[in-house]
C-alpha positions in Angstrom: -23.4 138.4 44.9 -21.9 135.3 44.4 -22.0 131.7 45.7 -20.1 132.4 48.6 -21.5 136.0 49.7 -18.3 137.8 49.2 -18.7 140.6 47.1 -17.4 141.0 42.9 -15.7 144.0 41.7 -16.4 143.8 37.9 -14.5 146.6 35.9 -15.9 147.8 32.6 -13.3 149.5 30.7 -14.7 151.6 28.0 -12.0 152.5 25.4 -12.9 155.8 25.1 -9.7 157.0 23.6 -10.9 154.8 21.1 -14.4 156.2 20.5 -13.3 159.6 20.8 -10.6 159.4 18.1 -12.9 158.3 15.2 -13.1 160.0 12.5 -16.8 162.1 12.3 -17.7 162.0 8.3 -16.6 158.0 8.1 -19.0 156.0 6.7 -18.4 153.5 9.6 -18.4 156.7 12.7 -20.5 155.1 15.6 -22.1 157.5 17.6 -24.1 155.0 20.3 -21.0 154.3 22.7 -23.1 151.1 23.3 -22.9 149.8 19.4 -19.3 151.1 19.8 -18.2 149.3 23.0 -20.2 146.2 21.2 -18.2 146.3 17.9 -14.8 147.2 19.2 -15.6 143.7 21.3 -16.2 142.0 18.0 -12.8 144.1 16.6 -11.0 142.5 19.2 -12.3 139.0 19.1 -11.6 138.7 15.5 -7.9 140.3 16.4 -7.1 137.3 18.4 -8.9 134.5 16.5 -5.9 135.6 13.9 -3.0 134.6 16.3 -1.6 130.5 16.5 -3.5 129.2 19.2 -1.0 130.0 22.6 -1.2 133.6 21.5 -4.7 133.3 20.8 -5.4 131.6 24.6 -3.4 134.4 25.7 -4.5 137.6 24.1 -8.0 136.7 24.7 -7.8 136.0 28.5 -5.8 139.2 29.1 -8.5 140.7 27.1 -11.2 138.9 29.4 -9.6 140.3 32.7 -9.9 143.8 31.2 
């Protein structure tokens, strides 16, 4: 709950497309969706910290409300 007693809805959107499309003899396969779903985090962090700065503010927040 939060400050005001009104319950959060927090959606977790695995990318399981993702996970299930790797390739299974690649050096870097991850099998532990939680090391996936950690590194395809990471993945995406470093995909916006590329962008100028607007598209990095806005990538990143879109990714946030994922």
């Amino acid at each position: 709950m939060n400050y005001h007693n009104v319950p959060v809805n927090v959606k977790i959107k695995f990318p399981l497309w993702q996970y299930l499309n790797q390739p299974l003899k690649h050096p870097k396969t991850v099998i532990n969706p939680f090391r996936f779903w950690h590194n395809y985090k990471i993945q995406r962090l470093e995909y916006c910290w590329n962008f100028d700065r607007i598209q990095f503010l806005e990538k990143c927040w879109e990714f946030e409300l994922r």
